[in-house]
C-alpha positions in Angstrom: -27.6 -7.7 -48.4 -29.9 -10.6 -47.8 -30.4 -12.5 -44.4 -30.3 -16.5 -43.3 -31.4 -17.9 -40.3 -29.8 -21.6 -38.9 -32.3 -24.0 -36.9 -32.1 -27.1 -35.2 -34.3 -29.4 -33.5 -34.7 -27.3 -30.3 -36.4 -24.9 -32.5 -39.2 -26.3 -33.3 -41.9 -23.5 -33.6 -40.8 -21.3 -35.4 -43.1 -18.9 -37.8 -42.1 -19.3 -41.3 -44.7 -16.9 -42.7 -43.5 -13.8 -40.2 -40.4 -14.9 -41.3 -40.9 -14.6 -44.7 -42.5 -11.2 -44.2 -39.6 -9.5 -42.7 -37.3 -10.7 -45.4 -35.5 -13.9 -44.7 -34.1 -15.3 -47.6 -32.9 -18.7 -46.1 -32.8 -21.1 -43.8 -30.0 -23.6 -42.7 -31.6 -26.6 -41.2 -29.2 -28.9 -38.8 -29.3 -32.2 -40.0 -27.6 -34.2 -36.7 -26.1 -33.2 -33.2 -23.2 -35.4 -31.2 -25.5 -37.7 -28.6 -24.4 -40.9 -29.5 -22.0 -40.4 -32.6 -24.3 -39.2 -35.3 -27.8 -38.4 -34.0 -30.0 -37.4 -36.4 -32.6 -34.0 -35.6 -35.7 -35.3 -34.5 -37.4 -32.3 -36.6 -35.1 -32.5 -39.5 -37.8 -34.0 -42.2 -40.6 -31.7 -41.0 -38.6 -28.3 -41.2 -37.4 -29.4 -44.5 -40.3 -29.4 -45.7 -42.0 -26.2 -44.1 -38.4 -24.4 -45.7 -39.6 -25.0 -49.3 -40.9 -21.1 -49.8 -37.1 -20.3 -48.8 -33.7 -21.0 -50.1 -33.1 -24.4 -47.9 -29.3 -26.2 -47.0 -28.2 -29.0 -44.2 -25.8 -28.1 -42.1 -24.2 -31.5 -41.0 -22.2 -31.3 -37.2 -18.5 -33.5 -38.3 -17.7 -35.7 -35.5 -14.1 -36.4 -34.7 -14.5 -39.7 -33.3 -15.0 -41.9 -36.7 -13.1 -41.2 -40.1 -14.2 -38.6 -42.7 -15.3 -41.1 -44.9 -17.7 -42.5 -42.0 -19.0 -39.0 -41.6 -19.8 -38.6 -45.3 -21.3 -42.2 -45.7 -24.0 -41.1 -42.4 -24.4 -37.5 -44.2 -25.0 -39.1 -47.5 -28.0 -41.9 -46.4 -29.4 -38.6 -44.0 -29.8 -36.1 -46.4 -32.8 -35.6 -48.3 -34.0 -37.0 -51.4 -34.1 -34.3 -53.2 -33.9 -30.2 -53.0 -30.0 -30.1 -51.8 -28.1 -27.6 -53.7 -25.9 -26.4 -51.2 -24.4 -28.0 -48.1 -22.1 -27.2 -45.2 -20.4 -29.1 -42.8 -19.9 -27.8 -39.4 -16.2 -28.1 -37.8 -15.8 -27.1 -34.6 -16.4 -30.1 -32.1 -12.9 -30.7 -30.1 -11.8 -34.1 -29.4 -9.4 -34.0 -26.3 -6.1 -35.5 -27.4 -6.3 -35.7 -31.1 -4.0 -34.4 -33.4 -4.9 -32.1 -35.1 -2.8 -33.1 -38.2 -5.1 -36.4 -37.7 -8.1 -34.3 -37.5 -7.1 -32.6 -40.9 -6.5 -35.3 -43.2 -9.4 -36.9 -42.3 -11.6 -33.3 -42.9 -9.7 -33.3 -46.1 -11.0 -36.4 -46.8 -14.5 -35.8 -46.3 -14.4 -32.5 -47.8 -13.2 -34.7 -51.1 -16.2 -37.3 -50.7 -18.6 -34.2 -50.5 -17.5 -32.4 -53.1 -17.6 -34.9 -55.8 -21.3 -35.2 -55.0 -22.0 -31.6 -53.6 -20.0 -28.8 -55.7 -21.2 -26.4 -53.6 -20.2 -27.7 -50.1 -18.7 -24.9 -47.6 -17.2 -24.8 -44.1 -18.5 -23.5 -40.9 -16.3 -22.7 -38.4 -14.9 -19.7 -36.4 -11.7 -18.4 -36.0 -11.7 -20.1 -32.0 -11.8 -23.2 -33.8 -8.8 -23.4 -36.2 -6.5 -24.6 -33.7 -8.1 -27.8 -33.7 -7.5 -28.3 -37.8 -3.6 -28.3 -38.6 -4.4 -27.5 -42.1 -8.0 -26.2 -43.5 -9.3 -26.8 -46.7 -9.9 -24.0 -49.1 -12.9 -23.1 -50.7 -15.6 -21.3 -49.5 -16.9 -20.8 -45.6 -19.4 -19.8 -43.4 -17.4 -17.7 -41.0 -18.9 -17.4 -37.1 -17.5 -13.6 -35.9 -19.9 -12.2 -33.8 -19.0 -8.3 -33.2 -20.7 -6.5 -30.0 -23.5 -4.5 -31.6 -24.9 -8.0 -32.7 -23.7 -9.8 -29.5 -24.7 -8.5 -25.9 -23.7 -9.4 -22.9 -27.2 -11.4 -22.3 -30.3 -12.3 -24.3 -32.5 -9.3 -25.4 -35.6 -9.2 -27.4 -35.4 -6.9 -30.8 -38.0 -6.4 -33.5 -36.7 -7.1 -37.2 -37.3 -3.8 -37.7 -34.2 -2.8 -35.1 -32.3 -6.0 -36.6 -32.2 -4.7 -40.3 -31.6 -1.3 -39.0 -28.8 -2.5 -37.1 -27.5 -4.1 -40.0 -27.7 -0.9 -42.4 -26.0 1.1 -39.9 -23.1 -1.6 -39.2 -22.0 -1.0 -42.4 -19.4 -3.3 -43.3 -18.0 -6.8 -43.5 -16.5 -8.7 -40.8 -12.7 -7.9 -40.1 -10.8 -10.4 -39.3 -11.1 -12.1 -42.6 -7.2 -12.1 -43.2 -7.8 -15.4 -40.5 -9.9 -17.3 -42.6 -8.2 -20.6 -44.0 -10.7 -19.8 -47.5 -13.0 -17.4 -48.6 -15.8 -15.9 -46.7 -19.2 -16.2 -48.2 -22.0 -16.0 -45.8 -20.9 -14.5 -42.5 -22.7 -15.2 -39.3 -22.9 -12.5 -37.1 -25.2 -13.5 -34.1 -24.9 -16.4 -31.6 -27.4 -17.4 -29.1 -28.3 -13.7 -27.9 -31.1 -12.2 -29.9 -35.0 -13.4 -30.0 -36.6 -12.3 -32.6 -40.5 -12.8 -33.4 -41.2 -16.0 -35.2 -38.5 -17.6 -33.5 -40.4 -19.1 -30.6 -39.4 -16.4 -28.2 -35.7 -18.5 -28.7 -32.3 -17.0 -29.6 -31.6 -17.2 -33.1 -28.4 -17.4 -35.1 -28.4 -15.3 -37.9 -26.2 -15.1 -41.0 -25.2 -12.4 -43.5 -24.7 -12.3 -47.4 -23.1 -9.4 -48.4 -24.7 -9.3 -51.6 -28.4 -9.2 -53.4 -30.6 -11.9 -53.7 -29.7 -12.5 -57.6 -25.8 -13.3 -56.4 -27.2 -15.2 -53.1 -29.3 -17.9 -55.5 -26.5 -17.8 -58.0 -23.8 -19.1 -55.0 -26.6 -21.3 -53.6 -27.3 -22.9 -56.6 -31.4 -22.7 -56.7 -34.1 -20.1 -56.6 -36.0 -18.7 -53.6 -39.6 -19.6 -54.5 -42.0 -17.0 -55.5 -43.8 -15.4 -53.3 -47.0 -17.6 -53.1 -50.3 -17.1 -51.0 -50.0 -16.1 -47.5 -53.0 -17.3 -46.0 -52.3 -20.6 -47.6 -48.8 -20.7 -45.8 -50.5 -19.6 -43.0 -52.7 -22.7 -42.9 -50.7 -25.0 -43.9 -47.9 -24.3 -40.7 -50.9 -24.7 -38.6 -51.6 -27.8 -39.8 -48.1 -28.8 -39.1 -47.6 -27.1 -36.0 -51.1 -28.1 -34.2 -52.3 -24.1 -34.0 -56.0 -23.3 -33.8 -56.5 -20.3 -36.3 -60.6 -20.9 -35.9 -62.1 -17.6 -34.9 
């Protein structure tokens, strides 16, 4: 199995070399939050770039209050350049009062838009969430289930060495699945309990593939880089990130 991490601008530190060492495949970078409508992630840009040694998507945050195809027109002129090969939306804001038939078509018709330019666009959500949707799409999702082993009662610090030993030991895929409107392809099975190093002494969402890494770049559409020189990596955060590696 291979594991993903999802950032956002409040992470802004985080150690993409020790990452790298303790095998994270991938990283899901939040493109935009809710202040104001569509508010774009201060650190998007940057952490896009420092992801390029990992498989990289956006994750884009649908807002309820303008149409689907306003929500794809502000994803399309956001995302970057070049480099996407795989991108999910994220449905689970709640809008008090709207229908949730309402809410569907206009998923639906977002869903359409993305797909004709992004194949390989999936859904995040959770099962708490599907009341809010009258009909899903199909296809394939990112599925929030967060079992007790990977979710305690309050915020603890592990090592990656417990993580992935956790993980081996768990031993099977989420249950539940039969709830899912579509398939379940990447499962994430942590929410906002678990520091980890490298993530800025921040909890850290954390996803699953229940596969290898040949299947993972073959669903995600693109490679994960070659490992390349360390020290180089090294330097290069620091540059970014403003740390004094000078003896």
């Amino acid at each position: 199995m291979e594991l993903i991490l999802d950032v956002w601008e409040g992470a802004l530190d985080i150690n993409e070399p020790l990452l790298l060492d303790n095998g994270i495949a991938g990283l899901i970078i939040r493109i935009n939050d809710m202040n104001g409508g569509h508010h774009k992630d201060t650190n998007f840009d940057n952490q896009w770039a420092q992801a390029v040694n990992f498989l990289r998507a956006p994750y884009f945050v649908y807002n309820p209050w303008v149409t689907g195809s306003a929500n794809y027109q502000w994803l399309k002129s956001n995302l970057p350049s070049s480099g996407v090969t795989r991108l999910f939306v994220d449905i689970e804001v709640i809008k008090s009062g709207y229908p949730a038939a309402t809410y569907a078509d206009e998923v639906q018709a977002f869903m359409q838009l993305a797909l004709a330019d992004y194949p390989r666009t999936a859904i995040y959500t959770g099962g708490w969430f599907l009341p809010i949707v009258a009909h899903w799409p199909g296809g394939d999702y990112w599925w929030a289930r967060y079992p007790y082993t990977f979710y305690p009662d309050g915020r603890e610090n592990w090592s990656w060495t417990s993580l992935w030993q956790a993980v081996n030991d768990y031993g099977f895929w989420p249950d539940q699945l039969h709830k899912c409107p579509g398939t379940v392809k990447l499962w994430q099975f942590t929410g906002d309990r678990l520091i980890l190093p490298g993530c800025a002494n921040r909890p850290i969402d954390i996803s699953m593939w229940n596969g290898g890494l040949a299947s993972l770049q073959d669903w995600w559409g693109s490679e994960k880089p070659e490992p390349v020189d360390k020290l180089a990596i090294l330097w290069r955060e620091a540059e970014a990130h403003g740390w004094n590696l000078e003896p």
